[in-house]
Phi, psi and omega in degrees: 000153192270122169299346196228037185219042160292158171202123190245147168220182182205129164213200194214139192297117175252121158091223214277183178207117219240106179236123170233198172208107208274142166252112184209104171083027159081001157221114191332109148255138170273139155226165157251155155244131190224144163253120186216138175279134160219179192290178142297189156289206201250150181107330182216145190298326211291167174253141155204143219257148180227126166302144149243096185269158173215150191230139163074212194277052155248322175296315207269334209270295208311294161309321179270008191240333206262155171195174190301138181095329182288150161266144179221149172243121226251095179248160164182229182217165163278000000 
């Protein structure tokens, strides 16, 4: 993995918050699905949206803390 491709957003949870619980290999995973809005850079107008899904007890964390409106801040890589 490449050392210089992190990506950090900060947005804010828009519409339902979607918890389910997936079955694979006859063993239960939870996930969420979150819809978050976030800004542009500076400079620019636009809004733009990010799916987020989490899985297994970060999804179970997730759910019982998270609601329409929280802000979350998201990191992972390109």
């Amino acid at each position: 993995m490449a050392r210089n491709n992190r990506v950090a957003v900060q947005g804010d949870i828009t519409g339902d918050i979607y918890y389910d619980v997936l079955q694979l290999a006859n063993k239960p995973l939870p996930f969420l699905r979150v819809y978050m809005m976030i800004n542009a850079s500076r400079g620019s107008k636009e809004v733009k949206g990010l799916r987020v899904v989490f899985y297994g007890i970060l999804a179970e964390l997730a759910e019982a803390h998270l609601q329409k409106g929280s802000r979350i801040e998201v990191e992972g890589h390109l």
